[in-house]
C-alpha distance (Angstrom), angle and dihedral (degrees) to the residues before:
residue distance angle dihedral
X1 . . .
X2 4.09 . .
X3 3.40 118.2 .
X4 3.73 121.3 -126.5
X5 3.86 96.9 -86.1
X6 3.81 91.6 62.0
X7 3.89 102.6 26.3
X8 4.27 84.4 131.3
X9 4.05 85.2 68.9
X10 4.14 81.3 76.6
X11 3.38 94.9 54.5
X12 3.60 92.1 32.8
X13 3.67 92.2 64.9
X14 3.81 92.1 53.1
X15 3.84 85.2 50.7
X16 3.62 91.6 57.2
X17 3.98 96.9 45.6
X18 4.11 87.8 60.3
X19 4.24 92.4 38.7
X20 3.48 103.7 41.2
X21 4.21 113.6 -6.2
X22 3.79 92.2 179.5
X23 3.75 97.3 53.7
X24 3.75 98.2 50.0
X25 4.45 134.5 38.3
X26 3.86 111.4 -95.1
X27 4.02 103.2 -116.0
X28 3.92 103.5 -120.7
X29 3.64 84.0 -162.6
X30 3.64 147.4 5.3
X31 3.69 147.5 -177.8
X32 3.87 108.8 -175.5
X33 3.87 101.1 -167.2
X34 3.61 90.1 46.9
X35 3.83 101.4 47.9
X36 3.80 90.7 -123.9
X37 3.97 127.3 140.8
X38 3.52 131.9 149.9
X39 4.26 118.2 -152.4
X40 3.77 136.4 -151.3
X41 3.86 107.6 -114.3
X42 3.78 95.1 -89.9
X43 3.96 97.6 -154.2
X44 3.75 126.8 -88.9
X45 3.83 125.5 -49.4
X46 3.98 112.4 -93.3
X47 3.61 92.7 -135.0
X48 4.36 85.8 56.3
X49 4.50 82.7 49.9
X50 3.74 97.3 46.4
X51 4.02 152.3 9.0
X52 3.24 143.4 177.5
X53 3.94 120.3 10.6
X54 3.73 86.8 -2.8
X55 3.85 91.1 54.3
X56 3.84 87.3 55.5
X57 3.85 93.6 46.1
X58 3.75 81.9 49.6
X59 3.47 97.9 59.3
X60 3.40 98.6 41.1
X61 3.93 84.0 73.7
X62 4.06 99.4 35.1
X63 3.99 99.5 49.0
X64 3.70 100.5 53.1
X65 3.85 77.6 60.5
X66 3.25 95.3 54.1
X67 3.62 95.3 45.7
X68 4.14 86.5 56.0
X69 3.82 88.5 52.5
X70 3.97 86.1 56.2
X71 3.85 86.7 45.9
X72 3.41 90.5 45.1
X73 3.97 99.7 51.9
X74 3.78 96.9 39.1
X75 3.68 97.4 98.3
X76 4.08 91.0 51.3
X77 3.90 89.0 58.1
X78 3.73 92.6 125.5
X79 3.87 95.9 48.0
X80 4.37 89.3 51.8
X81 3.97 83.0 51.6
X82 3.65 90.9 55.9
X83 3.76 84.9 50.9
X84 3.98 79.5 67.9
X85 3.85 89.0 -111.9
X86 3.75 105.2 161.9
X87 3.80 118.1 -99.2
X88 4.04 110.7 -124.8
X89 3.73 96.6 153.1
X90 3.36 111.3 154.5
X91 3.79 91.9 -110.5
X92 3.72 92.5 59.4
X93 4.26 103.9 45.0
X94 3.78 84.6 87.9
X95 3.57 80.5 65.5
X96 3.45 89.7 40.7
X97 3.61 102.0 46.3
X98 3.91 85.9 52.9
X99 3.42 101.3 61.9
X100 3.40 97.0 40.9
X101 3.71 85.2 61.1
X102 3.38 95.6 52.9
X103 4.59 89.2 46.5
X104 4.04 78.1 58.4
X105 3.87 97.7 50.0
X106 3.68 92.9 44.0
X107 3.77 84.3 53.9
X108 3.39 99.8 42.8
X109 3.86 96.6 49.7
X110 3.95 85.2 49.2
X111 4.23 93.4 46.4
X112 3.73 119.7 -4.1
X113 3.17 141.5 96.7
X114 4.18 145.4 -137.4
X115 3.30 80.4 -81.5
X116 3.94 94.0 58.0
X117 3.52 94.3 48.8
X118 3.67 102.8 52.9
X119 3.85 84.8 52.4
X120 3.53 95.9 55.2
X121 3.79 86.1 41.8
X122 3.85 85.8 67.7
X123 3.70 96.1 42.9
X124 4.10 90.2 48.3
X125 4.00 84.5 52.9
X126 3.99 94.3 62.1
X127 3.83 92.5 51.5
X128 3.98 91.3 98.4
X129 4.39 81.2 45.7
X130 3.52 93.8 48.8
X131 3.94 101.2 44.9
X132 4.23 76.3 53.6
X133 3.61 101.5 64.6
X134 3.61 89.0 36.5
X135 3.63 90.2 58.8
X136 3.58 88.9 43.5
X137 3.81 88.5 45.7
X138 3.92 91.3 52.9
X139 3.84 90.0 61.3
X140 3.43 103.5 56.2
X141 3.83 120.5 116.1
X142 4.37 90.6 -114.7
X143 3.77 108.2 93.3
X144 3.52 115.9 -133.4
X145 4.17 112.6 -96.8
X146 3.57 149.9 157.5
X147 3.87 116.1 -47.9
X148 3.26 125.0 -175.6
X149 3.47 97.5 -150.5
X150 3.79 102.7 -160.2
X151 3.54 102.4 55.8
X152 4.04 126.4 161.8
X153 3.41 140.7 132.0
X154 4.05 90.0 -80.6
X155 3.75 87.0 63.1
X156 3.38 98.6 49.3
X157 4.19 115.1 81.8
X158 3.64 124.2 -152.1
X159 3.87 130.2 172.7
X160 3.62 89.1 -136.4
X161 4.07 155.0 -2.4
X162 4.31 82.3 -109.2
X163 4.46 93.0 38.8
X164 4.45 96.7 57.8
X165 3.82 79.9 121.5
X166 3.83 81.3 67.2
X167 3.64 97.5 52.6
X168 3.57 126.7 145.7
X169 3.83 136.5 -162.1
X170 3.72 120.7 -114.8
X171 3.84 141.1 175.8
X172 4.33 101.8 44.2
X173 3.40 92.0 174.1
X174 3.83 97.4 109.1
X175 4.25 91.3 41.5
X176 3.59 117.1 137.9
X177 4.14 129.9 168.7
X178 3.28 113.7 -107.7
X179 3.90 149.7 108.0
X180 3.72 105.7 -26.0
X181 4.24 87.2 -134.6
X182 3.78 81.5 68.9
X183 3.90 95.8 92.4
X184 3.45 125.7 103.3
X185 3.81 119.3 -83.3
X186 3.79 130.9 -147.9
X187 3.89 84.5 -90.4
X188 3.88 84.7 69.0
X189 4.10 104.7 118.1
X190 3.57 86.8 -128.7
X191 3.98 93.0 46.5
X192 3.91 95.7 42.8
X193 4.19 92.5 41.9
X194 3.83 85.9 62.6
X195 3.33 104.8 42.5
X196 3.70 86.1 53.5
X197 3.34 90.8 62.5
């Protein structure tokens, strides 16, 4: 069941099953307006199959298929937004940035402390620096896509230890659009803890 903030992950499921079925679970059921959907077992987590060195060799083979999905769904940008995906193109995190500032100084006035201020102080300051390398961002050759935002070797399903070829993504709740560089990277805490060990 998805809560209210990421109802779209029902519909984005059923999305998936008609752009790219052997990426994604086929919903057995689902009830849109109530957040409800009900998945095939999907296979076992990759980081319950393999760690360490194998996790990396792993990967090496699952992300370049996640990275065609992104290719893949680029041109249907407009239909995943209709999904109610949250926009974090690069053109819009100005936006973004913005109102996050203003979350924090509502906060802050409620809560905080001298101490809060004179960090948000610095944050405010790199407004003009952020809206740069968004802008830069924005005019790079990568199209703007579907990123899953949370992904690790937990959300990613595989039938088995010998199948990762056969991998599919899992948990969309925390999606966004956005640059496709935007996933995590082995320096994720998540990432890094498990490949540690």
């Amino acid at each position: 069941m998805a809560g209210p903030g990421t109802a779209f992950e029902v519909a984005l499921y059923r999305f998936l099953h008609r752009a790219a079925p052997e990426r994604g679970l086929t919903p057995i059921a689902t009830e849109v307006t109530r957040g409800w959907i009900v998945l095939p077992d999907g296979g076992l987590p990759l980081g319950e199959c393999v760690s360490g060195t194998d996790l990396v060799d792993a990967l090496v083979t699952v992300l370049p298929q996640y990275g065609q999905l992104q290719r893949d769904l680029a041109a249907q940008v407009d239909d995943l937004l209709a999904l109610g995906i949250a926009d974090m193109r690069a053109a819009i995190m100005p936006r973004r940035f913005d109102e996050a500032l203003e979350v924090v100084a509502g906060y802050i006035e409620r809560r905080g402390d001298a101490a809060d201020w004179a960090t948000y102080e610095q944050l405010a300051a790199l407004s003009d620096t952020f809206a740069a390398w968004c802008d830069r961002l924005a005019q790079a050759p990568a199209p703007a896509s579907l990123d899953h935002n949370d992904l690790h070797p937990w959300n990613i399903l595989v039938p088995g230890v010998n199948r990762v070829s056969d991998a599919r993504f899992y948990d969309w709740g925390d999606s966004v659009v956005a640059h496709p560089f935007a996933s995590p990277s082995p320096s994720d805490p998540c990432l890094s803890r498990t490949l540690d060990g």
